[in-house]
Backbone bond lengths (Angstrom), bond angles and torsions (degrees), N, CA, C in turn:
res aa  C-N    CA-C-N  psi(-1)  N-CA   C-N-CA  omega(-1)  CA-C   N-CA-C  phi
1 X - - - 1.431 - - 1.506 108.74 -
2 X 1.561 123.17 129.60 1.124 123.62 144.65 1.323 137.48 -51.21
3 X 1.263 104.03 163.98 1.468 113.88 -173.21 1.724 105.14 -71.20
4 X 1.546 127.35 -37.61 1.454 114.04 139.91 1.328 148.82 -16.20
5 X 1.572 87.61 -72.38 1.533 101.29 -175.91 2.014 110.00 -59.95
6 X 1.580 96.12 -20.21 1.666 107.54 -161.85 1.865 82.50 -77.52
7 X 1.619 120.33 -57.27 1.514 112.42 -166.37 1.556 108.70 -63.80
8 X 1.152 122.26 -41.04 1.706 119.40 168.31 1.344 124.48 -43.96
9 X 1.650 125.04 -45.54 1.148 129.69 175.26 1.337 103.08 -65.30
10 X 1.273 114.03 -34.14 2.040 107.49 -174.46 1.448 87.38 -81.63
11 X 1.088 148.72 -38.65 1.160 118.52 -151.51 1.783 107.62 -89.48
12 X 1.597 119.18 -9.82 1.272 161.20 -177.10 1.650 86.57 -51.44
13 X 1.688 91.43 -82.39 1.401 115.73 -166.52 1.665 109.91 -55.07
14 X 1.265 115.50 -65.25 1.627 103.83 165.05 1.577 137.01 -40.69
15 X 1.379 103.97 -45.06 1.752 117.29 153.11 1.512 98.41 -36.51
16 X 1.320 120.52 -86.19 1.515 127.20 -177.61 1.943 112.26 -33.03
17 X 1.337 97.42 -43.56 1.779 85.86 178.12 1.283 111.53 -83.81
18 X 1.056 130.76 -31.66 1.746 140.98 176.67 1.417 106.46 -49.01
19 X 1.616 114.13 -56.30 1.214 119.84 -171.73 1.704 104.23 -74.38
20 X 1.249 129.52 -34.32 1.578 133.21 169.53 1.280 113.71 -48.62
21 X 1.226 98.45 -66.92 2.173 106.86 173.26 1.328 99.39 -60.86
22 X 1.221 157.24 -41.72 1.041 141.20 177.35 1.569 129.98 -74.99
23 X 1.264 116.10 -6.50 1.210 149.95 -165.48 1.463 88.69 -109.89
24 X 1.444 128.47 -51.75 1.413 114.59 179.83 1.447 119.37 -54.67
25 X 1.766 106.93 -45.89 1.317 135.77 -128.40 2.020 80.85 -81.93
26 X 1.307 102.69 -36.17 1.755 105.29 -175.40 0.902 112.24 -94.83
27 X 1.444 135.50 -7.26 1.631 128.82 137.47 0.827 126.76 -57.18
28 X 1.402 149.07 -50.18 1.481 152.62 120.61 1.955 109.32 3.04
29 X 1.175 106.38 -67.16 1.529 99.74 -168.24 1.330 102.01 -90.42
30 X 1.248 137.34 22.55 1.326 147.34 139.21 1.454 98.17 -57.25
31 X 1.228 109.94 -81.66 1.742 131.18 -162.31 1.527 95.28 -48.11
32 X 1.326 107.25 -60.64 1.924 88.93 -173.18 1.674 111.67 -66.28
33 X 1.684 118.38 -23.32 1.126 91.65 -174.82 1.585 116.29 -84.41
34 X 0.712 122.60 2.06 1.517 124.75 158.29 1.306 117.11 -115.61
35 X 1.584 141.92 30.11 1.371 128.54 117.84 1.859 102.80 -60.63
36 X 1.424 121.36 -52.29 1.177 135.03 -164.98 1.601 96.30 -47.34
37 X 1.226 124.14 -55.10 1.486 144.09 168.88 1.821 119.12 -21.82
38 X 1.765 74.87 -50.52 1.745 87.02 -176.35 0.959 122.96 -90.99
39 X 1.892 100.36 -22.85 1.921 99.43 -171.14 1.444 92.44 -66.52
40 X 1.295 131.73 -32.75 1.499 143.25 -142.95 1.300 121.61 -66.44
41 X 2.023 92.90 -37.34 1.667 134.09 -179.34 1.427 82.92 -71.91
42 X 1.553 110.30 -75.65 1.533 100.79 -159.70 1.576 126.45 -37.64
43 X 1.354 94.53 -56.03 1.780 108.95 175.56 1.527 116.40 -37.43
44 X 1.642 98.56 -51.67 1.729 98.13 173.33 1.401 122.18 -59.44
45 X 1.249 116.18 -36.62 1.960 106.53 -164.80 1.795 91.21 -95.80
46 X 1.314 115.43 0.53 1.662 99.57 160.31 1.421 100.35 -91.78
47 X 1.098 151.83 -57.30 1.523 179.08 97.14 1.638 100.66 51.91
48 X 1.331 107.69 -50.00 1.622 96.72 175.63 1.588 122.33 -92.77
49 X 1.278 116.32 -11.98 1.358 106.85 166.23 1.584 122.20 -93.44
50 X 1.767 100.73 8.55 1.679 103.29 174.66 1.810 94.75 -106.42
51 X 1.008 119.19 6.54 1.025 122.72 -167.96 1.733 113.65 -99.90
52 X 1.402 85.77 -37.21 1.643 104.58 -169.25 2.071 84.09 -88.63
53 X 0.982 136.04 -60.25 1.489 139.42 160.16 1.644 111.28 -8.25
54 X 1.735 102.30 -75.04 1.376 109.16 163.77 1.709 125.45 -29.57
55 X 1.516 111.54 -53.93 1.184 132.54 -151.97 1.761 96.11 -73.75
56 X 1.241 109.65 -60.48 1.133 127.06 152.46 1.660 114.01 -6.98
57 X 1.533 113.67 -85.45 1.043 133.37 -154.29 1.812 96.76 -77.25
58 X 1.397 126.76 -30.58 1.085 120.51 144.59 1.335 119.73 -29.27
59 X 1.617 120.45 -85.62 1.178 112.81 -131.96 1.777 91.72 -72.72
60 X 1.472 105.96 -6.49 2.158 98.07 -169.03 1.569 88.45 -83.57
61 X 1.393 134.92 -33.03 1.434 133.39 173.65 1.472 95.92 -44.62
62 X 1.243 124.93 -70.48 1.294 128.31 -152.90 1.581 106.54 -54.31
63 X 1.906 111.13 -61.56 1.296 108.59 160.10 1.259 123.63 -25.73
64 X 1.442 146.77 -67.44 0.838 150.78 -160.58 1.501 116.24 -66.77
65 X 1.189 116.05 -49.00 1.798 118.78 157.50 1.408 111.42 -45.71
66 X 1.487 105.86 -64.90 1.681 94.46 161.39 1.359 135.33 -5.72
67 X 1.681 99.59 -81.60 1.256 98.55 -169.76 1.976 108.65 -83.91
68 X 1.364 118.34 -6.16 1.316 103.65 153.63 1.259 133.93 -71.99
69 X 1.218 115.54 -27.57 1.364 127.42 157.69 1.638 107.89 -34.64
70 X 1.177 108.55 -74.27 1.346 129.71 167.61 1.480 124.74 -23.48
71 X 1.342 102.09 -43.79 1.835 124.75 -177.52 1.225 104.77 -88.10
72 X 1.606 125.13 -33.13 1.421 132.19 178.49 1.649 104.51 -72.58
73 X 0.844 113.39 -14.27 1.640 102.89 -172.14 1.461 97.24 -121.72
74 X 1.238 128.73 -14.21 1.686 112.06 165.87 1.547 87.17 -73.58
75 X 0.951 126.67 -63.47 1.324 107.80 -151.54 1.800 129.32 -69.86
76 X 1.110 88.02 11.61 1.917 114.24 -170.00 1.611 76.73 -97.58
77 X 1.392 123.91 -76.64 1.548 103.16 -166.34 1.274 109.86 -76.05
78 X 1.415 125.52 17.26 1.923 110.51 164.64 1.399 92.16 -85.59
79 X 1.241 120.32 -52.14 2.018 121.87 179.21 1.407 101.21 -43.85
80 X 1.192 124.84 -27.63 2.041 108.44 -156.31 1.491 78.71 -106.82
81 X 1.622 154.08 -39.06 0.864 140.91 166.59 1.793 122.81 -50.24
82 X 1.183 107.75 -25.79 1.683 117.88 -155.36 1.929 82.58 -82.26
83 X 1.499 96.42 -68.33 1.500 102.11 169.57 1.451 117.45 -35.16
84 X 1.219 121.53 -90.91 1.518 119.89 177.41 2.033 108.48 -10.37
85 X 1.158 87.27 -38.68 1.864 100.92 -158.50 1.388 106.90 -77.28
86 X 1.477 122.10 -27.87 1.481 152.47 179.90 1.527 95.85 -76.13
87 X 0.972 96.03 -53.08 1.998 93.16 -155.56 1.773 92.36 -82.63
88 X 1.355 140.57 -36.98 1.076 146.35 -175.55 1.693 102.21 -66.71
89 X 1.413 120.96 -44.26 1.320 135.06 171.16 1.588 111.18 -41.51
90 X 1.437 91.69 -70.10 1.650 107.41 -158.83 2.193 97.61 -80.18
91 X 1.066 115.85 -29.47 1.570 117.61 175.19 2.144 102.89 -63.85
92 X 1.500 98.05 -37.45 1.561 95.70 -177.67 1.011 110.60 -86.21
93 X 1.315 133.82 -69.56 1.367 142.36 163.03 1.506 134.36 -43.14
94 X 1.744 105.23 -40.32 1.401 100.71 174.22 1.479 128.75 -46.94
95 X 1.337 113.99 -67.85 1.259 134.93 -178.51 1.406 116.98 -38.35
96 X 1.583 119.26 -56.05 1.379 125.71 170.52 1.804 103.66 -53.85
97 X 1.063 99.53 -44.61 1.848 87.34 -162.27 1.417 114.72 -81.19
98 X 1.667 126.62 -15.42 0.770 123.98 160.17 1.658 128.36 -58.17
99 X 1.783 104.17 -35.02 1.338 122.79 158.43 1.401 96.88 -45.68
100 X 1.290 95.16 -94.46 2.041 99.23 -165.67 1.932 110.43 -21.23
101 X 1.173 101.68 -35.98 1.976 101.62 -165.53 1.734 102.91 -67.66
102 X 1.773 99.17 -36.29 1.552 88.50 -163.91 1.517 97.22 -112.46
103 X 1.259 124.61 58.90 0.929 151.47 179.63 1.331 109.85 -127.87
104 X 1.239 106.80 -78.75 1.884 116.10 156.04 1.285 121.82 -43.99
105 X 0.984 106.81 -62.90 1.644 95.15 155.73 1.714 150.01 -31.61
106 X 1.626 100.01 -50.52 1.174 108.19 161.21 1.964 107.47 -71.96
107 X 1.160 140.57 -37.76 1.208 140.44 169.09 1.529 110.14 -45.63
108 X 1.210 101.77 -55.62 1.989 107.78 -179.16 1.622 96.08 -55.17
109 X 1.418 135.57 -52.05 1.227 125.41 -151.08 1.455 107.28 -87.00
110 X 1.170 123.83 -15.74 1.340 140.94 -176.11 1.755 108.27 -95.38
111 X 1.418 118.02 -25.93 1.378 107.61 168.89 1.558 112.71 -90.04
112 X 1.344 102.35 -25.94 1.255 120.43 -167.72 1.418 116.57 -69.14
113 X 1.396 133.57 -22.78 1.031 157.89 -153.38 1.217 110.92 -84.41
114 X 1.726 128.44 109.34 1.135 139.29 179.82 1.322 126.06 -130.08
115 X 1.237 127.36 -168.37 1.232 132.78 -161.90 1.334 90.74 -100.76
116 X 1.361 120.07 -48.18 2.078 131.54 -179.06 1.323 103.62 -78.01
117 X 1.504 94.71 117.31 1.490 95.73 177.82 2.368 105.95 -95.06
118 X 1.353 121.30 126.58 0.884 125.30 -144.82 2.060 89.50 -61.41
119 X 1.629 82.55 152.51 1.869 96.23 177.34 1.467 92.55 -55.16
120 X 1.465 124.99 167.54 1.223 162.15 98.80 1.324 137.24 -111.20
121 X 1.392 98.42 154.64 1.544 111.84 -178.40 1.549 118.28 -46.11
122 X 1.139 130.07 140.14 1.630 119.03 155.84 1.435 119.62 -87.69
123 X 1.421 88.49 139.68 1.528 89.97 -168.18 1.528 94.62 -109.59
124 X 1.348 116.83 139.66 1.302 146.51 153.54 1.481 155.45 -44.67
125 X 0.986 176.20 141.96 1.591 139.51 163.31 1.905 85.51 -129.59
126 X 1.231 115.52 132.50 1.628 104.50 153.93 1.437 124.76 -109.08
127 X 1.182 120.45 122.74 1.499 122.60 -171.63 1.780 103.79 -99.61
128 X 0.940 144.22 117.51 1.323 148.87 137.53 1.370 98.35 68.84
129 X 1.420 110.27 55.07 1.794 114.62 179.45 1.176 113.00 62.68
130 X 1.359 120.87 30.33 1.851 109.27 166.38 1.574 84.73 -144.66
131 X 1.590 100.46 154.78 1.375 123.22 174.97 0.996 136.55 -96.13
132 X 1.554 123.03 114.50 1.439 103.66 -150.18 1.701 96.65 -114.29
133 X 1.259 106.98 170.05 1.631 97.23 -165.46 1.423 116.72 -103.62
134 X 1.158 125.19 160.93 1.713 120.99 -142.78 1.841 99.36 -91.20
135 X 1.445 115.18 156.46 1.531 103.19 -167.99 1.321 127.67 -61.47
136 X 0.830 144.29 150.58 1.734 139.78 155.77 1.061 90.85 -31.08
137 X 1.523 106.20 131.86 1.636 129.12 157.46 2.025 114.65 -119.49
138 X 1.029 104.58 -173.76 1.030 123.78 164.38 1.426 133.42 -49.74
139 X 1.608 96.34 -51.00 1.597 140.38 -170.09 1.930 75.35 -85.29
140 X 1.023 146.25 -37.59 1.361 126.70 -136.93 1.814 84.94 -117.85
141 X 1.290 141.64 -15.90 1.400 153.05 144.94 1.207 113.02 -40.49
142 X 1.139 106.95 -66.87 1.448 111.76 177.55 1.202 128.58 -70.45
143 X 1.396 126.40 -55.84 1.677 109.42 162.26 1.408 136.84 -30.55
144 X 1.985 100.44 -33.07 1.552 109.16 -177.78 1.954 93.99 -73.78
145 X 1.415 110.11 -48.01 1.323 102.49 -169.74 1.912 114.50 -31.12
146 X 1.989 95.30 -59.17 0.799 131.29 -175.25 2.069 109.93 -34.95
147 X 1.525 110.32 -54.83 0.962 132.07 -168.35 1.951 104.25 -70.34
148 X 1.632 109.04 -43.34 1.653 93.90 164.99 1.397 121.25 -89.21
């Protein structure tokens, strides 16, 4: 054998392993690409009934804002009505009844009005175990008046 025939057979034999490992290497990415295939399948037929679930739960979310929406704004014009109803109340009514109160009022103080001014209590203050005596009042004017 020549020195040819000797580099051809090596280069023969490496051809032969190149093409083996490579021959492995795409059996291999066979296998993952169809696990990849299946996880892919699997994912989908779980994937659309959580999907359609989701969709679901959307559109009853949405309903539900809806009709709060709905509840938020009746009840915005029961408040602007309640108000309106308040201020119309107290603009008609106030004014007179405040009349009528200090009206009655001046009547109570004017029938009420005597020479005896009614008892009360004396009130006190105690500071650090001594007694100190309660302020000049009104009630306490008048008795002195009373007394010259």
């Amino acid at each position: 054998m020549s020195g040819g025939e000797v580099a051809g057979i090596l280069v023969a034999v490496f051809w032969a392993i190149l093409v083996s490992f490579l021959a492995v290497v795409l059996v291999r990415l066979a296998q993952t690409l169809k696990a990849t295939t299946k996880l892919v399948a699997d994912v989908t037929e779980q994937a659309v009934p959580l999907l359609a679930d989701a969709s679901t739960t959307v559109r009853s979310a949405r309903t539900q804002l809806d009709r709060v929406d709905a509840i938020a704004s009746d009840v915005q014009e029961v408040t602007s009505n309640a108000s309106a109803l308040s201020s119309t109340v107290a603009s008609t009514f106030g004014g007179p009844l405040v009349k009528v109160a200090a009206f009655g009022y001046g009547v109570r103080k004017a029938l009420g009005r005597t020479d005896e001014v009614p008892a009360r209590a004396t009130r006190r203050t105690v500071i650090v175990g001594r007694t100190v005596p309660a302020a000049r009042t009104a009630r306490s004017a008048w008795r002195r008046k009373q007394k010259d």
